[in-house]
C-alpha positions as CSV (number, residue, x, y, z in Angstrom):
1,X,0.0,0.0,0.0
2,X,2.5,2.8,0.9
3,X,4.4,1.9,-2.9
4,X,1.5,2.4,-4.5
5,X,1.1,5.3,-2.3
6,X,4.0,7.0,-3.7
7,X,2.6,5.8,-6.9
8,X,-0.1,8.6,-6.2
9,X,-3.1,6.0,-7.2
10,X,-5.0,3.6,-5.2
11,X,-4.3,-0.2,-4.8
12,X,-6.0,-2.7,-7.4
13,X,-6.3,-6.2,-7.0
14,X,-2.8,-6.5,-9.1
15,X,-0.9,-5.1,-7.0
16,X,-2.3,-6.1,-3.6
17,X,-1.9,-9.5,-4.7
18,X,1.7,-8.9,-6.1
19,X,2.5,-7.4,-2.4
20,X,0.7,-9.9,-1.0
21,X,-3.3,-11.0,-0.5
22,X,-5.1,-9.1,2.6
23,X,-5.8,-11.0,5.3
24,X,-9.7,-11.5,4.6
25,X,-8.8,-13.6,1.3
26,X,-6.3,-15.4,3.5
27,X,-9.5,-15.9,5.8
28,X,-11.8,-16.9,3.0
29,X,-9.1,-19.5,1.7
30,X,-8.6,-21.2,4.6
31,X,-12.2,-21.3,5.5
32,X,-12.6,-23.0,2.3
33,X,-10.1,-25.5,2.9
34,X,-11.5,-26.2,5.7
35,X,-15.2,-27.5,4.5
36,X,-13.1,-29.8,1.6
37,X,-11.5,-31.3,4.6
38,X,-14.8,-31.4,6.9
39,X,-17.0,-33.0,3.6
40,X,-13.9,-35.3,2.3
41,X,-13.7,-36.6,6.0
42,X,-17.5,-37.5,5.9
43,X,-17.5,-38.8,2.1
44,X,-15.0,-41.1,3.2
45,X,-16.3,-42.4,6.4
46,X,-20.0,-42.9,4.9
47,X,-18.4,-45.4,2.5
48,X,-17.1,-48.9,3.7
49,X,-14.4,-49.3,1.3
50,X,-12.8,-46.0,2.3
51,X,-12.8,-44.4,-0.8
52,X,-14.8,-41.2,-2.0
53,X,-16.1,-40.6,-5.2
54,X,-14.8,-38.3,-7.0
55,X,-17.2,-35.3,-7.8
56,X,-19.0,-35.0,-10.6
57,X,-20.3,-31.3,-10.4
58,X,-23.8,-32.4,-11.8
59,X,-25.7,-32.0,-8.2
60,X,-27.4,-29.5,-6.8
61,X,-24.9,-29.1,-3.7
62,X,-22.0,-29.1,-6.0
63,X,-24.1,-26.4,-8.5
64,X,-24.7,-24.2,-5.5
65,X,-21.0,-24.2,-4.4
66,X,-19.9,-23.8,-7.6
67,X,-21.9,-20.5,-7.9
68,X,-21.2,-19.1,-4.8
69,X,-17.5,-19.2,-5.8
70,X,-17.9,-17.6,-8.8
71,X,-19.7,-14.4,-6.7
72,X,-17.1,-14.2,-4.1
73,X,-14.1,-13.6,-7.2
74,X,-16.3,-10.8,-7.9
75,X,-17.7,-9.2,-4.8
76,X,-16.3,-6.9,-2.4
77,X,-14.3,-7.6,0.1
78,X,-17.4,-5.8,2.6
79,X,-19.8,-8.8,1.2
80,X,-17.6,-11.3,1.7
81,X,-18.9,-12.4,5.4
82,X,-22.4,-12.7,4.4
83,X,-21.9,-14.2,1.6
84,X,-20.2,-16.9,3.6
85,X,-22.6,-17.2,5.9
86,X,-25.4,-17.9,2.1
87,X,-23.5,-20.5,1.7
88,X,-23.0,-21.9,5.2
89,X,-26.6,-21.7,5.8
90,X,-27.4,-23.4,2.0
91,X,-25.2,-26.2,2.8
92,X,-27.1,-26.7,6.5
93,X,-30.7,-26.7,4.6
94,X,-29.1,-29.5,2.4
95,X,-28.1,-31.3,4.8
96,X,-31.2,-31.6,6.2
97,X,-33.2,-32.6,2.8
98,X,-30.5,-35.2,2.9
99,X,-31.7,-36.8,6.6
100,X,-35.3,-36.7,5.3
101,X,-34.4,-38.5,2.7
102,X,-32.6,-40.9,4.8
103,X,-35.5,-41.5,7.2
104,X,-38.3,-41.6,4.2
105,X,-36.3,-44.6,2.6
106,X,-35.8,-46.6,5.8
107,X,-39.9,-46.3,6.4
108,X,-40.2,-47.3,3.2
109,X,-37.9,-50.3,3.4
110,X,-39.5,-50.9,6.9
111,X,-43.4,-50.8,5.4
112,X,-41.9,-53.4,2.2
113,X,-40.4,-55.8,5.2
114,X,-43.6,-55.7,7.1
115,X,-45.8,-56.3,3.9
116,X,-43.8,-59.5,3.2
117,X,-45.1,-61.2,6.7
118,X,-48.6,-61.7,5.6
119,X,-49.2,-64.7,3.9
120,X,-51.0,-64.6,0.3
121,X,-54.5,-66.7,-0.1
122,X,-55.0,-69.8,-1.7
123,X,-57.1,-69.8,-4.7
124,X,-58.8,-73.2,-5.6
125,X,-57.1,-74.9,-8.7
126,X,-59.1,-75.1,-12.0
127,X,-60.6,-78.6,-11.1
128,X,-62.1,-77.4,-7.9
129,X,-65.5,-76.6,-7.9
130,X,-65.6,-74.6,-5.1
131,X,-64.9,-71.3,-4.7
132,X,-62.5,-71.1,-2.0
133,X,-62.4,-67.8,0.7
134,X,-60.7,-67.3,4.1
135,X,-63.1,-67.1,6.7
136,X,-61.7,-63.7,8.1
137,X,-63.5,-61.9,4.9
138,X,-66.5,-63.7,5.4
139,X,-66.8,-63.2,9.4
140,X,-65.3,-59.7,10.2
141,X,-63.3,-58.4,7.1
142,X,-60.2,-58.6,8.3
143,X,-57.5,-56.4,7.2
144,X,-55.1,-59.1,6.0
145,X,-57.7,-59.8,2.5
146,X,-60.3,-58.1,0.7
147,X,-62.1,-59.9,-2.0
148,X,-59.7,-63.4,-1.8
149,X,-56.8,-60.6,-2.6
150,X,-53.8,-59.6,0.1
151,X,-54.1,-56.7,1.1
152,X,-51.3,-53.9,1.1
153,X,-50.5,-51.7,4.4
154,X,-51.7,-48.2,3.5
155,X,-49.8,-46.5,6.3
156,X,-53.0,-46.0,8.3
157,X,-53.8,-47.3,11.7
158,X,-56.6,-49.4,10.4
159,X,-57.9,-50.4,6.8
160,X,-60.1,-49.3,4.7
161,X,-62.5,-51.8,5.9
162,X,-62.1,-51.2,9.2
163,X,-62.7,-47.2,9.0
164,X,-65.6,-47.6,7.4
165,X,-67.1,-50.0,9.9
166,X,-66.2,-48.0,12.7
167,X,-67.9,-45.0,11.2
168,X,-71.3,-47.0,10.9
169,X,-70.7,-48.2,14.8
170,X,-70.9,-44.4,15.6
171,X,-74.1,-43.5,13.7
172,X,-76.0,-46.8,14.5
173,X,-74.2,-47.9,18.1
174,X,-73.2,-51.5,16.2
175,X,-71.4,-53.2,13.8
176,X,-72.8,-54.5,10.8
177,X,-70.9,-57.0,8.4
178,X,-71.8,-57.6,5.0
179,X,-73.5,-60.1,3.7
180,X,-71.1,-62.0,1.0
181,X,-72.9,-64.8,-0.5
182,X,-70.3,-66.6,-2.2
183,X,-72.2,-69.4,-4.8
184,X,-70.7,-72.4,-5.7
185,X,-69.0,-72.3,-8.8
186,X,-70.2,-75.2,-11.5
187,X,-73.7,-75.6,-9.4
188,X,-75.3,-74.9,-12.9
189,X,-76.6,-78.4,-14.5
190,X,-75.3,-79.0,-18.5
191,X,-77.0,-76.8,-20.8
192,X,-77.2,-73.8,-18.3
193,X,-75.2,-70.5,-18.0
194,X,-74.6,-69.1,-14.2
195,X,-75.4,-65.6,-13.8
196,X,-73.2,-63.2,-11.4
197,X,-75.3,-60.4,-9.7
198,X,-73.6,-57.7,-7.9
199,X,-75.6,-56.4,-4.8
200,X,-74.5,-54.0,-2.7
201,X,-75.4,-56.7,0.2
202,X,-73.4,-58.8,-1.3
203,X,-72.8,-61.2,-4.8
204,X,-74.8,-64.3,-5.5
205,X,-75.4,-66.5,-8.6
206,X,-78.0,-68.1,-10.6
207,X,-78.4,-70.3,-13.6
208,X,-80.3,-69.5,-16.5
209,X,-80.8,-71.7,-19.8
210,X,-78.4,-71.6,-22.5
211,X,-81.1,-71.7,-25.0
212,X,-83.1,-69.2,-23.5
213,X,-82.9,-65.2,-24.2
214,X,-82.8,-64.2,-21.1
215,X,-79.8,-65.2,-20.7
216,X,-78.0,-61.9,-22.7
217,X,-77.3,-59.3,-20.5
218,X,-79.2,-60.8,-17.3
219,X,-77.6,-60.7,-13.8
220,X,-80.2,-62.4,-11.8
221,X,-82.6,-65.0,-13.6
222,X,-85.4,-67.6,-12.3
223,X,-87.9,-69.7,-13.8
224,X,-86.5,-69.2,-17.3
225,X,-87.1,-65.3,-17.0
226,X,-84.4,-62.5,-16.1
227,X,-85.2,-60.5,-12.6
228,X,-82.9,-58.2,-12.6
229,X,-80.6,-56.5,-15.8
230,X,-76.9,-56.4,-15.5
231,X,-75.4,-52.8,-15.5
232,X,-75.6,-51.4,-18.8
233,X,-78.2,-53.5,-19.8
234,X,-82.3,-51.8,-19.7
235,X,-85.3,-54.4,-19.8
236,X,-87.0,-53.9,-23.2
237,X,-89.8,-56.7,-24.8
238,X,-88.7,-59.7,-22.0
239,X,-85.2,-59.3,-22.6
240,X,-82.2,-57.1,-21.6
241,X,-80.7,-55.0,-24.0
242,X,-77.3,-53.0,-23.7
243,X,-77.7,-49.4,-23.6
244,X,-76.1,-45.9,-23.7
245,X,-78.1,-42.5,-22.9
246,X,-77.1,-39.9,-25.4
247,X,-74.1,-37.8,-23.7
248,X,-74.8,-34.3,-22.8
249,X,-77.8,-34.0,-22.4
250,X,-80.2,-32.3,-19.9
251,X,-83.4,-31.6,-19.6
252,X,-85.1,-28.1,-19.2
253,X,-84.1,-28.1,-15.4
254,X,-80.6,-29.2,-16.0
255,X,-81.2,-33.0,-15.2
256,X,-78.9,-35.4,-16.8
257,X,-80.3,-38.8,-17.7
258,X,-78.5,-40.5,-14.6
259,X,-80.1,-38.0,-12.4
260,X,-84.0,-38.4,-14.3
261,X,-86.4,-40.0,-12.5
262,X,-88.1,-42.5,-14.8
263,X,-91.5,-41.1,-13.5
264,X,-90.2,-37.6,-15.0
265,X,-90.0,-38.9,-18.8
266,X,-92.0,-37.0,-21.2
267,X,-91.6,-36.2,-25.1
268,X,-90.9,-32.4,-24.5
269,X,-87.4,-31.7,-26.8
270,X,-84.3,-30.1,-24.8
271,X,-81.8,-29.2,-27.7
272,X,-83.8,-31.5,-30.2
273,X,-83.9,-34.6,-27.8
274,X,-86.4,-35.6,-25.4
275,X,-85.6,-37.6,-22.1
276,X,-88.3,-40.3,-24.0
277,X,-85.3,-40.5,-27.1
278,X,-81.8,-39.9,-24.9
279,X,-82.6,-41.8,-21.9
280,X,-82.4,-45.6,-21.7
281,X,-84.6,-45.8,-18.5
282,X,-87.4,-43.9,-20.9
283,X,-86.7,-45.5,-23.7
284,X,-84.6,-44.3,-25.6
285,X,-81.0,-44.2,-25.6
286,X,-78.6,-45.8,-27.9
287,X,-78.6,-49.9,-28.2
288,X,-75.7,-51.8,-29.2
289,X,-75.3,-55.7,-29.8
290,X,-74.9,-57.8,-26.9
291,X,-71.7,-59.7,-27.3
292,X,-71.6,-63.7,-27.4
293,X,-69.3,-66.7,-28.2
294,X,-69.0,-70.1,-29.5
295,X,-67.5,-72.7,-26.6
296,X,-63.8,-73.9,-28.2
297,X,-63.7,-77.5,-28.3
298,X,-62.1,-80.4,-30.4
299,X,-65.0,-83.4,-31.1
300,X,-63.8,-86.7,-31.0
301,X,-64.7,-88.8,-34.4
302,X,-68.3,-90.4,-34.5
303,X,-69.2,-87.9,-31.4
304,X,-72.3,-86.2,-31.3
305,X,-72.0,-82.8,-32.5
306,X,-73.8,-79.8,-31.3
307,X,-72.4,-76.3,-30.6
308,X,-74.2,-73.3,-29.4
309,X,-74.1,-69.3,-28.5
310,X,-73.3,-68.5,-25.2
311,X,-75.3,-66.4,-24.3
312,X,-78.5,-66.6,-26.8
313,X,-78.6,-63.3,-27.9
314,X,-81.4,-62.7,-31.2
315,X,-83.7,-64.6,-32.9
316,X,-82.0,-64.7,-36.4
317,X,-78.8,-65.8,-36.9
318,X,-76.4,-66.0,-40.1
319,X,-73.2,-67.3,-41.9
320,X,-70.8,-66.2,-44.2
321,X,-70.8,-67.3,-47.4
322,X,-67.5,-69.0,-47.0
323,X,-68.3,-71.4,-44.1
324,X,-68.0,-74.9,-44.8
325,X,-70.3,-76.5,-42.6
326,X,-72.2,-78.3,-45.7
327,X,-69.1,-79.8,-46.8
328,X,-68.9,-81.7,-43.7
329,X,-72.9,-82.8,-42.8
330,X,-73.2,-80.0,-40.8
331,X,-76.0,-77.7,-40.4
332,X,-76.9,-74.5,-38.1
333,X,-79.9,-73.6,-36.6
334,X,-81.1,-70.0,-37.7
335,X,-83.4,-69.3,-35.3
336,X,-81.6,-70.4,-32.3
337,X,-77.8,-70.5,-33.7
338,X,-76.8,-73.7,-32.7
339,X,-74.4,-75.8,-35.0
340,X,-74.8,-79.5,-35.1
341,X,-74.6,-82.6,-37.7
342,X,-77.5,-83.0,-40.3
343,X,-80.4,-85.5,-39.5
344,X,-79.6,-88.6,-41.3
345,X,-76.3,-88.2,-42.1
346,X,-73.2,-89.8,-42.0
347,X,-71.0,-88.4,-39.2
348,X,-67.6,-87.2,-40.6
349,X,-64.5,-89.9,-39.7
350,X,-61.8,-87.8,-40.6
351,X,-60.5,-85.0,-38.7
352,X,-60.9,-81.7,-39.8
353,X,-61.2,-77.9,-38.7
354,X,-62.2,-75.0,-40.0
355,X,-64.0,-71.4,-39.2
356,X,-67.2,-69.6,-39.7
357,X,-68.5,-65.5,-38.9
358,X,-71.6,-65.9,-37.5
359,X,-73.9,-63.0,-37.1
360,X,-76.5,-62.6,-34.5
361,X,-79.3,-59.8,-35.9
362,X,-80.9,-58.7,-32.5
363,X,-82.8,-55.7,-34.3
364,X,-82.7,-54.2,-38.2
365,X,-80.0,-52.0,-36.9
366,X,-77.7,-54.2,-34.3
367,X,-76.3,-57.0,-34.6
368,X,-72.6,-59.0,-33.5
369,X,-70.8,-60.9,-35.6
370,X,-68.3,-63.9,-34.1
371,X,-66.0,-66.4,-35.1
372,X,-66.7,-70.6,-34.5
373,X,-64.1,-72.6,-34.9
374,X,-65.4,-76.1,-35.7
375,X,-63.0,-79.1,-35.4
376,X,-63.3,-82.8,-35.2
C-alpha cells in the first residue's frame, strides 16, 4: 500500500496480490479449505471401502457451491462475510433434505419388510368346484384380505374396511358386516349358463338356460325369466338389452339422464332430444349388440355334435358365405344358432377344422358378428 502510495493511485487487486493478499482472502481461503476437509472426512467415512467418489459437479450441492465461488471472485471484500454465511446456511438446509431422505427410505424399506409377513390366499385350482375364501373376509373383514386378494399396508392405523365400519358403529351404536354370499362355482346343470349379480349386500349367482334369451345381459334370472338386468343393460320386450343415454344431455331443469327420474320422462325436446329419445330408462338411448361366443372345443370322431351361443342373444342368426359346414354334414340352426350334424347323415370320420363368422341380428340395426371354430 505505501508503494503504491508513492505511486499517487489507489491499490487494485494486481498489485495487492503482487505485495501480498489481505488478510480477509487469506480468511476466506482457509475457510474454504477447511469444508473440503470437513466433507472429504464424511464422504469417506460414509463409504465402507474408504474411498470417495470423486465429484462429478452435476448436483445441486456441488451447482450451489460452484456459484457461490464464482460471486465471491467478484464481490467486495465488505460482502464477503455474508456471503459466507449464504452459503454456510445453504449447505445446513441441504443437509437436512438429505436426513429426510434418509429417514423416508428406511420407512419405506421398513413398510416393504412388514408387507412381506402376511401370507397370500389360496385360490382353488381349476378342477375345484368350489370357490374357495378365508373365513376372516367372510366373518369380520379382516385387514389381511379383501375380496380373496392380500391386502397392502396403506400406512393407516386401520384399513379401509375397518374405518368404514367403525364409522357406521358411531351412527347406528353397532357393527354391521356384509353379507357375502359366495355361490358355488359349476352348481349350474349341463346346458345352463350361471349368472353373477352384484348387490350391494353382497354377490350371489343363478343359472339361466343356454337356449333361453334371457340369458343376454341378465344378472339375476329364475324360472327361465331375467329379474334383474346387468349394468348397462335396460329391460325392453322380456329381454335385456345393452344401452347408452345420449351424452350431454339435460333436460329443461338441467337433469342429466342418470339423475332423471323414470317417472319424470316425457316427449318435450331439450336441444332436439327428449328424455323419452336420450334416456335408456325412458326408452330411448342408444342400443348396441350384446356380445356372445362359441365354446372352443375339439370333437372326438363319431361324437355327437352340437355347438351353441353362449349367451342366446337374437332370434336370427347368419353365416358367411364361405363357411364350410355343408361340406362336412353340418348344419346351423337360424333361429336359435346352434351348429350341429344333419339328421340322417353320415357323421364325418376324418379330422378336420375350419372357421365360420356368424352374425347374430338382435334388431334391423344391431347386430354382432363372431368367429366358430369347428373341429373334429
Amino acid at each position: 500500500q505505501a508503494f503504491a502510495g508513492r505511486l499517487a493511485y489507489p491499490p487494485t487487486f494486481v498489485s495487492s496480490m503482487l505485495w501480498g493478499p489481505p488478510p480477509s482472502v487469506m480468511l476466506l481461503l482457509g475457510i474454504g479449505l477447511g469444508l473440503l476437509a470437513v466433507t472429504w472426512a464424511r464422504c469417506v467415512h460414509s463409504h465402507e471401502d474408504g474411498r470417495c467418489p470423486t465429484p462429478s459437479f452435476g448436483s445441486t450441492a456441488d451447482q450451489v457451491l460452484l456459484q457461490s465461488v464464482a460471486k465471491l471472485s467478484l464481490a467486495p471484500q465488505k460482502d464477503l462475510v455474508q456471503m459466507l454465511q449464504q452459503m454456510e446456511e445453504k449447505m445446513q438446509h441441504m443437509e437436512q433434505l438429505e436426513e429426510k431422505m434418509e429417514a423416508r427410505l428406511e420407512r419405506m424399506d421398513a413398510d416393504s419388510s412388514a408387507s412381506d409377513l402376511h401370507s397370500a390366499p389360496v385360490l382353488p385350482s381349476s378342477g375345484q368346484p368350489q370357490l374357495s375364501v378365508p373365513k376372516s373376509l367372510l366373518a369380520n373383514h379382516s385387514d389381511e384380505f379383501f375380496e380373496a386378494c392380500q391386502a397392502k399396508p396403506s400406512g393407516h392405523k386401520g384399513s379401509g374396511m375397518q374405518m368404514i365400519e367403525a364409522r357406521r358403529s358411531a351412527n347406528t351404536g353397532q357393527t354391521k358386516s356384509l353379507n357375502v354370499v359366495v355361490a358355488t362355482r359349476g352348481a349350474c346343470a349341463v346346458g345352463e349358463l350361471p349368472l353373477t349379480d352384484y348387490r350391494s349386500d353382497g354377490v350371489g349367482e343363478t343359472c339361466c338356460p343356454a337356449s333361453s334369451l334371457a340369458c343376454a345381459g341378465c344378472a339375476s334370472a329364475a324360472n327361465q325369466k331375467c329379474q334383474r338386468c346387468a349394468g348397462g343393460f335396460v329391460e325392453r320386450g322380456g329381454s335385456c338389452i345393452a344401452c347408452s343415454d345420449t351424452a350431454g344431455w339435460r333436460n329443461a331443469d338441467g337433469l342429466t339422464c342418470v339423475q332423471l327420474d323414470a317417472s319424470a320422462c316425457n316427449d318435450v325436446r331439450v336441444r332436439g332430444r327428449s328424455s323419452n329419445e336420450a334416456c335408456c330408462k325412458c326408452g330411448g338411448g342408444h342400443g348396441s349388440a350384446t356380445p356372445f361366443k362359441y365354446e372352443s372345443h375339439r370333437w372326438p370322431l363319431e361324437a355327437d355334435f352340437e355347438m351353441q351361443p353362449a349367451p342366446r342373444t337374437a332370434e336370427r342368426y347368419s353365416l358367411d358365405e364361405t363357411c364350410q359346414l355343408a361340406e362336412y354334414n353340418l348344419t346351423m340352426d337360424g333361429t336359435t344358432g346352434v351348429i350341429s350334424t344333419v339328421p340322417g347323415l353320415a357323421k364325418p370320420r376324418e379330422p378336420f377344422s375350419f372357421q365360420c363368422e356368424v352374425t347374430a341380428h338382435q334388431s334391423d340395426s344391431i347386430a354382432f358378428t363372431a368367429t366358430v371354430v369347428v373341429a373334429v
